[in-house]
C-alpha positions, 0 to 999 in steps of 0.5 A, a space after each residue: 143799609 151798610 154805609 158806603 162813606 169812606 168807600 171808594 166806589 168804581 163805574 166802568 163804562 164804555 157810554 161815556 160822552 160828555 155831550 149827554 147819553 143816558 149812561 153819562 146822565 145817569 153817571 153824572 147825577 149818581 156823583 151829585 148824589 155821592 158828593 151830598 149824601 155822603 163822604 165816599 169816593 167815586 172812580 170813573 173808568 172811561 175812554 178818552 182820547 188820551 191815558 190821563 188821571 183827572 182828580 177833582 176833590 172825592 171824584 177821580 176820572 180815569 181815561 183810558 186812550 180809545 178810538 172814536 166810534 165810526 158813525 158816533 163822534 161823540 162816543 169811543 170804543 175801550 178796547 184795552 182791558 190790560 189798561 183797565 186792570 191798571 187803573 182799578 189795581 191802583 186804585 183798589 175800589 170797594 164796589 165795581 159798577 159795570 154797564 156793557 155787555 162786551 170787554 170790561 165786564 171781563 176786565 171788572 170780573 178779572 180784577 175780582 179774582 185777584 182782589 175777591 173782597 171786591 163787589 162787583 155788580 153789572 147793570 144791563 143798559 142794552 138789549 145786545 142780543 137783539 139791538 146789536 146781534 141780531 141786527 148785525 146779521 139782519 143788516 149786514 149779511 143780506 143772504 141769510 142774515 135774517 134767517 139766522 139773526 133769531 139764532 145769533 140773538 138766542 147764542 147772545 142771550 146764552 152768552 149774557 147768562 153765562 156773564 152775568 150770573 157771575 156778578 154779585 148782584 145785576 139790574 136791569 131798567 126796565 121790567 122786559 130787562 129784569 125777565 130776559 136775564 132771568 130767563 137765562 138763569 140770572 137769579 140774583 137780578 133787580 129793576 131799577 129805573 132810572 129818573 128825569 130832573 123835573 125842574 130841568 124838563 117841565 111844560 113851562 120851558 116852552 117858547 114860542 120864539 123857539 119854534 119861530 127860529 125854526 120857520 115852524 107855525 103856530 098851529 103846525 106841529 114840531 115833532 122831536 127825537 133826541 139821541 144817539 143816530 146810529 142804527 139800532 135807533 131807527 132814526 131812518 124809520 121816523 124820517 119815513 113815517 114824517 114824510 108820509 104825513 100830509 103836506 097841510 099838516 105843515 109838520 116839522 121834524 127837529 132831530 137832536 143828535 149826531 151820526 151818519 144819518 144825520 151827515 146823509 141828510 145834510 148833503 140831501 138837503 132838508 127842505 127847511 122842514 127837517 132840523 139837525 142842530 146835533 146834540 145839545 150838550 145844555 140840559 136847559 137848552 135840551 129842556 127847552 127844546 123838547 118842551 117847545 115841540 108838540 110829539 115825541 117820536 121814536 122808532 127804537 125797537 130795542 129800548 131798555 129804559 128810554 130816558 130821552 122818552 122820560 124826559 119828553 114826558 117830563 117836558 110834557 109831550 106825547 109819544 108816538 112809538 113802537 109796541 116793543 121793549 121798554 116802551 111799552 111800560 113807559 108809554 101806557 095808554 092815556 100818554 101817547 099811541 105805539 104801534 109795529 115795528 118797523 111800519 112808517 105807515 103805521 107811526 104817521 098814521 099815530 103822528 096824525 091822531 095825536 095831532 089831532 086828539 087830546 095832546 094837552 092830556 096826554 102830555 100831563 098824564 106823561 108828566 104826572 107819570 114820571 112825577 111818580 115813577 121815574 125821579 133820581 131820587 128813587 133811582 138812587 133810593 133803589 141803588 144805595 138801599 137795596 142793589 148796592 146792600 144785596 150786593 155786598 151780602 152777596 159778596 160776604 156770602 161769596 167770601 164766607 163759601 171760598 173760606 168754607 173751601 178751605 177749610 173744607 180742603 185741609 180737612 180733607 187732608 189737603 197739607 198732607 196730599 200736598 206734602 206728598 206731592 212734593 216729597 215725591 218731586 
């Protein structure tokens, strides 16, 4: 392992909110990590809602001015890659970690070129062919969208090899991640999971009053999602399969998050059974929350981790899903039931069969799940050990092959070709 203390270490990301998110969860425990295990510094390169400099000890926070996301208040969209560039040529990082698919990889790819002693790597965070892409084209142009939409997502994977091959080393959450890019030639790519906090997410948060607040009985059952309520979530489809469920059942649904969804609801009205508190920036509270529901539900086809489903498990809960993407390793059987995409029919019909079956079970064998496979502890055993080390051979490698170049061109006479050039100028 090639120590990271007194470097100065860069994350750029368009995911930043300060209300929660896995990317910002993920950031957020990664400083924890730096700031007691070693002395290296960390840059954080994020939208904000003005261009300012916050520094605080080993941590510097860059915010570049963006505007907020349409139907996401809590997240914005950075847009000006110059402003990025300043900030990491003033700042001049040893390693830059980046996270999404569009603009800033460029950016981080950009400043490289100029500073080829960098080490850049990139995590894959999304599955943009098909969550963003293909569904673009699927929702927004009725008459042929969906014809076209398998296309425009094989255009997108042609893209994502072409970005990311170009990385010194690139990971993916989840093993469905790790096979898209290398089924597009991404050969220098590696899994890395990410992890739950245990003592925050655990069974004996329950509280009964919790629920009591919320007009839900005893013996009915709370169901719960937690995240972003944009359309790549399929938070629509969760609605549906709920209202499916049988009047007796006396189900309630507590959704955690914002978004236009959300906004919908509120002005249907929700009929004391549908809960809508929005995103709960508390962790405890989340922790709470989650450990006093019964099921998790989620109808997200395109996870690439799915950490709010780790930390349910975590909490204790079973899952009710779809048979898609990263799910499919988090929910194995014994921990819940996965079912089609997009059939509400088919989630109410799990909702009702989990209900109904070995819930205290499939929970522990969720939590035990995680205890043994997704703790931050191994997250960052994995990064620090064997990503960021790879990393760093892959850029000597780098380094040593564009010296071998020149070498190379002077052998070949390049001084005395240039020279000529010029004589004849």
């Amino acid at each position: 392992m090639r120590s990271i203390d007194g470097m100065l270490l860069c994350d750029v990301t368009q995911g930043w909110s300060a209300s929660g998110g896995g990317i910002g969860s993920y950031i957020r425990r990664k400083q924890s990590w730096i700031a007691d295990n070693s002395d290296a510094r960390h840059l954080l390169v994020v939208p904000g809602e003005e261009d300012r400099i916050v520094e605080n000890g080993q941590f510097v926070r860059a915010e570049v001015r963006s505007p907020t996301l349409p139907h996401s208040p809590n997240y914005r969209f950075l847009l000006r890659n110059g402003a990025v560039r300043e900030v990491l040529e003033r700042f001049r990082p040893d390693l830059i970690e980046t996270f999404d698919p569009y603009n800033l990889p460029w950016a981080a790819l950009k400043h490289r070129k100029r500073h080829p002693e960098t080490t850049v790597i990139a995590g894959y965070h999304t599955d943009f062919p098909r969550a963003h892409i293909g569904e673009f084209f699927i929702h927004d142009f009725p008459l042929g969208g969906r014809a076209f939409a398998p296309t425009s997502a094989r255009i997108a994977d042609a893209y994502a090899g072409k970005l990311y091959r170009q990385f010194d080393n690139v990971f993916g959450l989840g093993s469905d991640s790790v096979e898209r890019l290398r089924a597009v030639g991404v050969e220098n790519v590696e899994r890395m999971p990410l992890g739950a906090d245990l003592s925050q997410f655990q069974p004996s948060r329950r509280n009964m009053e919790f629920r009591r607040k919320l007009g839900v009985p005893d013996d009915a059952p709370l169901l719960v999602y937690a995240g972003r309520l944009d359309r790549e979530k399929r938070v629509a489809k969760v609605w549906e399969a709920f209202k499916l469920l049988p009047p007796e059942l006396g189900a309630h649904l507590l959704i955690l998050g914002q978004g236009k969804w959300r906004d919908d609801r509120i002005a249907d009205g929700t009929n004391g059974v549908l809960h809508m508190p929005g995103y709960l920036d508390n962790r405890e509270a989340l922790g709470e929350a989650l450990a006093s529901s019964d099921i998790y539900v989620s109808a997200h086809p395109y996870e690439t981790f799915g950490m709010s489903i780790v930390e349910a498990q975590a909490a204790g809960l079973p899952i009710v899903g779809v048979r898609s993407g990263a799910m499919i390793d988090r929910v194995p059987e014994g921990t819940g039931l996965l079912g089609p995409i997009d059939n509400p029919s088919a989630m109410a019909a799990n909702i009702r069969k989990v209900w109904h079956g070995n819930r205290a079970a499939m929970g522990e064998a969720g939590r035990a799940l995680v205890s043994e496979r997704f703790t931050w502890q191994k997250t960052f055993d994995t990064l620090f050990n064997r990503i960021y080390p790879h990393a760093f051979s892959a850029r000597d490698e780098r380094l040593a092959e564009q010296r071998r170049g020149v070498l190379d061109w002077f052998a070949k006479g390049g001084v005395a070709g240039t020279e000529g050039r010029e004589t004849r100028k």
